[in-house]
Each structure stands twice: as C-alpha cells, then as structure tokens.
N, C-alpha and C positions, 0 to 999 in steps of 0.2 A: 573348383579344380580345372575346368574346360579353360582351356588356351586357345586362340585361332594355329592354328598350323601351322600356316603360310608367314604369319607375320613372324610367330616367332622362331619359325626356321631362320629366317631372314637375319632376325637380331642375332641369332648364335650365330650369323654365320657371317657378319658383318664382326662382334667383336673376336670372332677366333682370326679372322683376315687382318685384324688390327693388335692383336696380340703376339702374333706370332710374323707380321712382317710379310706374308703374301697368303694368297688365297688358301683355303680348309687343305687341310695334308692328307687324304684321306688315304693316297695312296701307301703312306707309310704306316709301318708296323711298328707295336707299343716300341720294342726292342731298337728299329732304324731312329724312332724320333727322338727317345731318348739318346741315343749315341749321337743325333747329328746335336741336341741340346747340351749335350757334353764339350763336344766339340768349340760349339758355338761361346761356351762360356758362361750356359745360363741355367747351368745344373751342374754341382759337384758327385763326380764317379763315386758309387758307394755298393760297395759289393754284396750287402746285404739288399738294399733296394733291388741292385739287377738279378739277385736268387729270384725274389716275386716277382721282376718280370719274365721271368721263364711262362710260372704258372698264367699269367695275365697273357702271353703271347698266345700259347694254347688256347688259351678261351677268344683270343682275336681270331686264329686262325679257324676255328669252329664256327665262328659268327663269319664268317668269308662264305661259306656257305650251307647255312642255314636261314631255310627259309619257313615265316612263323604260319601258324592256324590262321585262316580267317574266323573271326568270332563272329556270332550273328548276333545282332542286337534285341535286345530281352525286350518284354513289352513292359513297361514299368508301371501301366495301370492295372494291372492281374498279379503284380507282383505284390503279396504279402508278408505282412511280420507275423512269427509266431505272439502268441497273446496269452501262452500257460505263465509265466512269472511277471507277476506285475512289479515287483522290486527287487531283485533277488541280488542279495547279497549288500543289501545299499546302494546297489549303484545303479542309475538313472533307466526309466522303462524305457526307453528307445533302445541301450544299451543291450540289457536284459536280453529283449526281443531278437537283437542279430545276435546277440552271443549264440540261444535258445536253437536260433535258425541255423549254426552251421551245421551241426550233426547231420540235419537232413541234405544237406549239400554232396555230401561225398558219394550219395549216392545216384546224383544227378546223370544224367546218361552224357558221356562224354563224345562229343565229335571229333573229327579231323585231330586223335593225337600225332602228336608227330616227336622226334627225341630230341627235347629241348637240353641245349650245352648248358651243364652247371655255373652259374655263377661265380663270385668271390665274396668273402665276407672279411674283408684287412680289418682288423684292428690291434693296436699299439699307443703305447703313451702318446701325449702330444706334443710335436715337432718332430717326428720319425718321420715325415713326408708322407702317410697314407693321401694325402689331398692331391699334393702331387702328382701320384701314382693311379689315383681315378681318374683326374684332368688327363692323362695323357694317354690312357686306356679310352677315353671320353672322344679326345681329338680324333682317335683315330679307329674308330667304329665304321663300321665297312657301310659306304652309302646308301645302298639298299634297303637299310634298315634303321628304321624310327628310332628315334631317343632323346632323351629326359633326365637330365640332371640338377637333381634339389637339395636342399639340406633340410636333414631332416622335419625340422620343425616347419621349414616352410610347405612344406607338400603336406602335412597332418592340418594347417591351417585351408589350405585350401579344399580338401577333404573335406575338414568340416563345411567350408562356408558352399562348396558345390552340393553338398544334403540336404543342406538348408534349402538353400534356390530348387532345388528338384521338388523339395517339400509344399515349398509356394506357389509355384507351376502347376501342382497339383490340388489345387484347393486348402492346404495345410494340413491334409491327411496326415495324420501318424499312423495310419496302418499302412502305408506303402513302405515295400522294401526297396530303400533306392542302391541297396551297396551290388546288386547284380549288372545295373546301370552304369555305375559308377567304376565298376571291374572292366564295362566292353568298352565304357570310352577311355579310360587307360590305355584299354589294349591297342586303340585307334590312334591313342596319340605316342606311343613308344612302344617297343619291343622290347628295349634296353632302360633300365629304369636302373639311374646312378642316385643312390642315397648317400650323403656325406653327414658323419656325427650322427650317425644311429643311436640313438638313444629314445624310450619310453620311464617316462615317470610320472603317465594320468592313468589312473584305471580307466576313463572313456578312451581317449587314447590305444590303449593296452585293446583293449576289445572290437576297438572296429580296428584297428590294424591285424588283430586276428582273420578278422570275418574277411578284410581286402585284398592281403595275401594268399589266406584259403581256396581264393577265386583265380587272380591273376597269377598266380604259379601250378596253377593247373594243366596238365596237358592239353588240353582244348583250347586255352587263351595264350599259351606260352611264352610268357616273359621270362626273359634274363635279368637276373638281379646282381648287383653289380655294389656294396655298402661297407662305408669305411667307419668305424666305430673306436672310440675307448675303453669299450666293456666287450670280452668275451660272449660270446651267445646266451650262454650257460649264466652270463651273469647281469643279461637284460630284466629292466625293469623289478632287479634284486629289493626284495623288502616289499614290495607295492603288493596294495589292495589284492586277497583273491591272486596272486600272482601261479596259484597254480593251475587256471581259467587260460594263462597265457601260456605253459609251458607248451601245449601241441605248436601254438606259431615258432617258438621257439627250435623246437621241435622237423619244423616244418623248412625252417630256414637253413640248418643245418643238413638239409636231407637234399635242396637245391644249390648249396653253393659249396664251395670248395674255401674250409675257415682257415685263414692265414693267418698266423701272427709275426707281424713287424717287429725285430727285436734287434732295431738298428743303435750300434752304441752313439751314435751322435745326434746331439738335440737343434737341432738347426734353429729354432729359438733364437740360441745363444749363440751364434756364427757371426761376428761383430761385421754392422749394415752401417752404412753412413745415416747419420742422427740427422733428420730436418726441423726447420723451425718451427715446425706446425702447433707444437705444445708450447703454450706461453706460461709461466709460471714464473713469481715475483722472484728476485736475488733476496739468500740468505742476512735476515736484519732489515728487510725494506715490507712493511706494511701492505696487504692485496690494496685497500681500502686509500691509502695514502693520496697524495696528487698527482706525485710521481708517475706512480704505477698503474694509477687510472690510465695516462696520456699514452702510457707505452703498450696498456690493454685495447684500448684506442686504436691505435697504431696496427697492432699486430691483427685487430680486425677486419680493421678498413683492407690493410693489408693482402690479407688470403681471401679476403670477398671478391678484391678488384682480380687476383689469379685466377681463384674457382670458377669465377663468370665469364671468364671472356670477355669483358668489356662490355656485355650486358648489361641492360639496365635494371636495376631491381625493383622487386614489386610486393606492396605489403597485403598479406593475412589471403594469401593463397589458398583457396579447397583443393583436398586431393579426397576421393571417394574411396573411403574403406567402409564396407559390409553395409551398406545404405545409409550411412550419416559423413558427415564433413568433417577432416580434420585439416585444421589451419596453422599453415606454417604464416608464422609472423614476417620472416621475410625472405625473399625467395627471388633468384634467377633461372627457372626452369629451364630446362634439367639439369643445369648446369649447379648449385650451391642454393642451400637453403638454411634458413640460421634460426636457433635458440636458444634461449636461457636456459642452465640448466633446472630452474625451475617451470619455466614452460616444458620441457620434453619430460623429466622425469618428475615432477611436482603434482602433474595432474593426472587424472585415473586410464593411462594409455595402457595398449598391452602390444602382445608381439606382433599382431596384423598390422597395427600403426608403424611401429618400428619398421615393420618389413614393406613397408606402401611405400615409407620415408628413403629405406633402402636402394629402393628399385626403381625410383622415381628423381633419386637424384647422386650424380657422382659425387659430388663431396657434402658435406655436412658442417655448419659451424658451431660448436657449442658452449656457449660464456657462463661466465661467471659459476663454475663446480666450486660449490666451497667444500671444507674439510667434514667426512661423514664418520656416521658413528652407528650404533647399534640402535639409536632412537630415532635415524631414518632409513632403518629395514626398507619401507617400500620404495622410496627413493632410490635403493642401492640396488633394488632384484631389477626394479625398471630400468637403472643404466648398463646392467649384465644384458638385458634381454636385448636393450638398443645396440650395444656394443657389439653382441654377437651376429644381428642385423647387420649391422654396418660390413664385419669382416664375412662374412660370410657371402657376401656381394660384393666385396672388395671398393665399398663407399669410401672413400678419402676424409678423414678428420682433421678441423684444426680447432682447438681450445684455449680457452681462459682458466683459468685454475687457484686455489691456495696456494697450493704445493704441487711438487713432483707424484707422478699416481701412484709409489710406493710409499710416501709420506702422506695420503690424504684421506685414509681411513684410521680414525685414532679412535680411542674411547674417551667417552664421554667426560671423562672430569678434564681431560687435557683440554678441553674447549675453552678458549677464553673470552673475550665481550663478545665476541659477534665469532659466526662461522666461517668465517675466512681468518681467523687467529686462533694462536693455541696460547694456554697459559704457563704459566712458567713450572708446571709440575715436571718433570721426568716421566718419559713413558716409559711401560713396563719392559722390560728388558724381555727377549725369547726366551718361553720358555724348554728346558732341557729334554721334557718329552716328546719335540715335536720331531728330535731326533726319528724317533721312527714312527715317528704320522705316515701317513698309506700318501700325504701328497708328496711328501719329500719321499720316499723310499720306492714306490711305484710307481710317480708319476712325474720325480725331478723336477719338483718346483723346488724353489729354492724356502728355508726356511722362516724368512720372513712373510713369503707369500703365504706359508702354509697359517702362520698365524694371522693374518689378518682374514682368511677366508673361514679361521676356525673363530674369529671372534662375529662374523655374522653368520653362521651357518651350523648348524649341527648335522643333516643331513649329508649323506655322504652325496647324492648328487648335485647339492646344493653346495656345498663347497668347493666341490673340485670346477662348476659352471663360475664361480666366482675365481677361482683360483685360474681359470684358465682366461678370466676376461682380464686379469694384471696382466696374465703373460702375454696374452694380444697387443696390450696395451703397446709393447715394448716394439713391435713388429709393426705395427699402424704408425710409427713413429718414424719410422728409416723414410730417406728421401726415395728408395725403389719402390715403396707403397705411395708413393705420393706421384713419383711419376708414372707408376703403372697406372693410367686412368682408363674405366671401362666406360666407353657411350652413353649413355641414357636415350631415349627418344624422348619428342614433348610431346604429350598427350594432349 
C-alpha cells in the first residue's frame, strides 16, 4: 500500500496539468470546473449530474476549511491479533483474528477528535458519469489537504500486498496486528480517500475492509470518504460468505457519508464517439487464419506499435516486478506500449496485480490474436475481464487482433469450427425472450445481446454484470478520444 509522496504527488500532478491543458485547478470549485468544462465543450450539461453537484460542493466547501487529527503512529511490534477463533466461520485465521479484534477497538481511547465533513457514496448504473463526478470532485480538493484516488480493486491489492511486507519486516509473525499500521499510514498518505467501483465479493476482502475503515473513519484519524459504486450500500457484498460479519462496515459507511443515487436518464455509453482503428478484426467472408488477413494483422500491428512507441526502439521479454517474482512482457517499448498474445496475457495463470503492474506501467497495450471464446475457456475469459478492467480503469490505450467484432466473439461451443478463430456453419441461438427482464437489461441498460452472452458465462450476479460491463468498455476503449486521451507513464 506505501506510495512515496513526493513522487507521486508529482505524477498526479503532472498528468492533471496535461489533462486539462494548464497547471492543477485547484482554485476552482466542483460547480466553477464543471461549468467552465461545459463551456469548453468537454462535458455535456445534465441537469441531473449538476443536482449532485450541489451536494459534492458542500462537502468541497467544508473540506476548504477543515483541518484533519494528527494520528500518532502505533508501535506495530506490541501490536497483537486476538487468537480465541482459530477458523471461525471457514474463513482464513489471520481473517478470523482482525475480524475477533475489532470489537475491542471501539473502545480504544480516542485523541484530537475533531468534526469530520461527511463524505459521499454516488452510485448509479453504468455510464451515468459517477467517475466523472469524483474526477472532478478529485481535481479540485482544496490543497492543503492529502489525497488518494484508486479503484477499488486496486487499493484492496495493495492492502493486501503492504500486510504482507509489514509481516516479513517482522520476522513473519502472524501474531502481529498490522491493520492499526496500516490505518496511520493511510492517514499520512490522504485525508481524502477517492474509491471508484466500490464493490466487495471476497469474504477476506469483506473483513479486513471492515477492520480498515473501522479505524480510518474514526474521529481520531479522520478521513473523508469520497466512493462511486453500482450497488446501493445496503446491497454490498449481497449473497457473500458470513455477509452479516459485514453489515456494521456497511453500516458504518452509511453513517460517514452522505448516499446519493445517480438516476441520470442518459447512458453516455451510448453517445455516438468517433470509431478508431485500433480494433482490427477480419471482413465478413475473409478467414482470421487466411494470407490475406495474416499480412493486414501484420500491418495493423506494426502499425500501432510504431504510434504507441514514439519511435522507440523495442525490446524483447522485459521484467516488470509484481509481489517479488518477474512478470515478462514479450515485447515492450517502456512505458510507452507493450505487446501480447492473447494467449500469453490471458493463457497463463495471471491475476489482477499483473494486470494492474501492466496497467500502470504502460500507456497502451497491444493484444493479438483473441480468438472466438466459449464457455470452455472460463479462465481465459474472467482473465481478459480482470485485464480489461486494468486497462480502463487507468485509462491504458488498446489496440487488437481478433476473430470477430467483441460482440460476435463470445459463442458457444458447438458454433466453433476447425480452429478458434472460425465458426461453423451451425446458427447461433437466437436471444432468448426472458432476458427481457434480466436485472442487466432492465437495471443496468445493457443491451440484450450483451445480457446474454454474460448469462452464458456467468451465473453470479456480480460475475455477470463485471462481464457485461467489460463489453460495454469495450465499445468506449474504442472511440479515437480514448486513444487520444493518453495518460504518461514514467520508466522505471
């Protein structure tokens, strides 16, 4: 979880200076930037959007002056885990242990409280702008005070992996309780702590996000919490393990921020973007596999490598260091574009820290040869969700090689024909009628087709709708403003 400060002060404040065309806006209010971005042309007026920023001004204008706790830092060798539940409930004894531990917390003697401004908690289907709407809550956070804006997943990764290292530092103690640690340098590194796609679906997860927030929403540590979600409070971490172990965080969240719901009727989604070439995929009647279509996959590679790079030279079987082993991109112009098969990225046993190293480590991404998926490359498919979500969620630029268009390249199994880049001459099954009132189509305005191909890999409901929502990225990752919106990289 530890970031240097300084540096990465520096990188937010290098790409907000290059995002927005001159130096951090800071002196502007959520309410001034949006109107001069209206103005500007680079945000469509929505009446419903500027209702929420009424309430997002308020909480800017609170944070103008409010000034946090100094937290004191715990000593983390005296710091113990309770040891009465060695399994309890199935789920993991380190778990167990902080769950066991927070009860005794609350009665912890509290310092320096002071009356910390309630938060917000946006959420709304997806393409209602909640992201938007933190980004520009984000911009313009009054400079005197610290902040921190992750998506979700990526800040639970690094949580985990900063417990680890505390744990190692330590001899490999499992009786040390590092989440009191873990809570002050938070506090050191943000005051304002922006989560985007709030979402919990691990019971470990589920419970040290309990124990994290129990701490830093405390009046003695005083964070502002600031998180844009697709699930109501009420309906985090729905169905999961022990989920009534969670409800007090749940509980607790709702008690610090002020829950908004986005019920904007336009899906910006679907706001027609100019198309770039970045997706290559064969003409109707012309074979992936052919000669053809080899020389023009070819082409369109060389292509976006020679753009993505600069003119950089490339270099093969790169390390990049995630959690103390090497992962090698096969060819790479750092930071500039790095490229895969898609059996290299998703073929072999990666998970989201990969993704997210690959993320953050390079502006664009190249990835060849996706052939046509089905239900019998399950792990294949949750890996290209979890890459995909990496990618947008850091705003990584993609260009690819494909069977098909990525509405046509999830089919079932019998439609496969010699090889995975064909399909055989069967008919696919036509939509079926009930998907009329599927929760994606009717709650979350995906369109029909999408709803079924995420119901044909997915039964979970937050397993579907994470797939259903990587089609509809898909469509967004695609427009030439994602392509020319490029965010920096540093080379490491």
């Amino acid at each position: 979880m530890y970031i240097d400060s300084t540096s990465h002060a520096k990188s937010e404040a290098a790409t907000f200076a290059i995002r927005s065309g001159r130096q951090q806006q800071q002196h502007y209010s959520p309410l001034e930037l949006y109107d001069r971005r209206v103005v500007e042309g680079r945000l469509r007026n929505d009446e419903f959007q500027r209702g929420i920023l009424t309430s997002v001004q308020d909480l800017y204008e609170k944070l103008t002056q409010y000034k946090p706790p100094k937290v004191a830092k715990p000593d983390i060798s005296r710091s113990r885990l309770s040891t009465k539940s060695e399994s309890m409930f199935g789920i993991p004894k380190f778990v167990s242990s902080w769950f066991t531990t927070i009860e005794k917390e609350a009665g912890l003697e509290k310092k320096q409280e002071v009356d910390i401004p309630h938060g917000i908690y946006l959420y709304g289907d997806v393409g209602c702008g909640k992201t938007m709407l933190m980004d520009l809550f984000y911009d313009t956070i009054p400079p005197h005070l610290t902040k921190k804006r992750l998506h979700f997943h990526q800040f639970m990764q690094r949580i985990h992996k900063r417990a680890h290292q505390l744990k190692v530092l330590h001899g490999h103690r499992e009786d040390i309780d590092v989440m009191p640690f873990l809570a002050w340098e938070l506090s050191e590194q943000a005051t304002v702590l922006c989560f985007d796609e709030f979402q919990v679906t691990d019971v470990a997860d589920a419970m040290l996000l309990r124990r994290l927030l129990n701490l830093v929403l405390r009046k003695d540590h005083g964070l502002v919490l600031f998180a844009t979600s697709n699930r109501a409070p009420d309906d985090l971490y729905i169905n999961g393990i022990q989920r009534e172990s969670f409800i007090p965080c749940i509980q607790l969240i709702k008690k610090v921020t002020h829950v908004i719901y986005l019920n904007s009727p336009t899906d910006y989604r679907k706001i027609p973007r100019p198309i770039s070439s970045a997706f290559y995929f064969p003409k109707p009647g012309i074979s992936y596999l052919s000669k053809s279509c080899k020389k023009e996959r070819e082409d369109h590679v060389n292509n976006w490598y020679n753009f993505f790079s600069q003119g950089h030279p490339a270099e093969s079987n790169i390390p990049l260091r995630v959690w103390g082993r090497d992962l090698i991109v096969p060819k790479a112009s750092p930071p500039y574009v790095g490229q895969f098969t898609f059996k290299e990225l998703c073929g072999e046993p990666l998970a989201a820290g990969d993704y997210l190293t690959l993320a953050t480590s390079f502006e664009s991404i190249i990835v060849t040869d996706i052939p046509y998926l089905t239900i019998d490359q399950r792990d294949e498919v949750r890996r290209f969700i979890t890459f995909l979500d990496a990618v947008y969620d850091n705003h990584t630029r993609i260009a690819v090689t494909a069977a098909a268009p990525f509405q046509d390249i999830f089919v079932e199994p019998e439609n496969l024909g010699t090889s995975v880049f064909a399909l055989s001459n069967k008919t696919p099954q036509e939509i079926d009628d009930k998907l009329e009132n599927d929760t994606l189509v009717t709650q979350h305005g995906f369109d029909k087709k999408i709803a079924k191909k995420a119901f044909m890999f997915a039964h979970l409901d937050e397993e579907r709708f994470a797939f259903a929502r990587a089609l509809s990225r898909l469509t967004q990752m695609s427009t030439q403003s994602w392509i020319d919106d490029v965010r920096p990289r540093t080379k490491n």
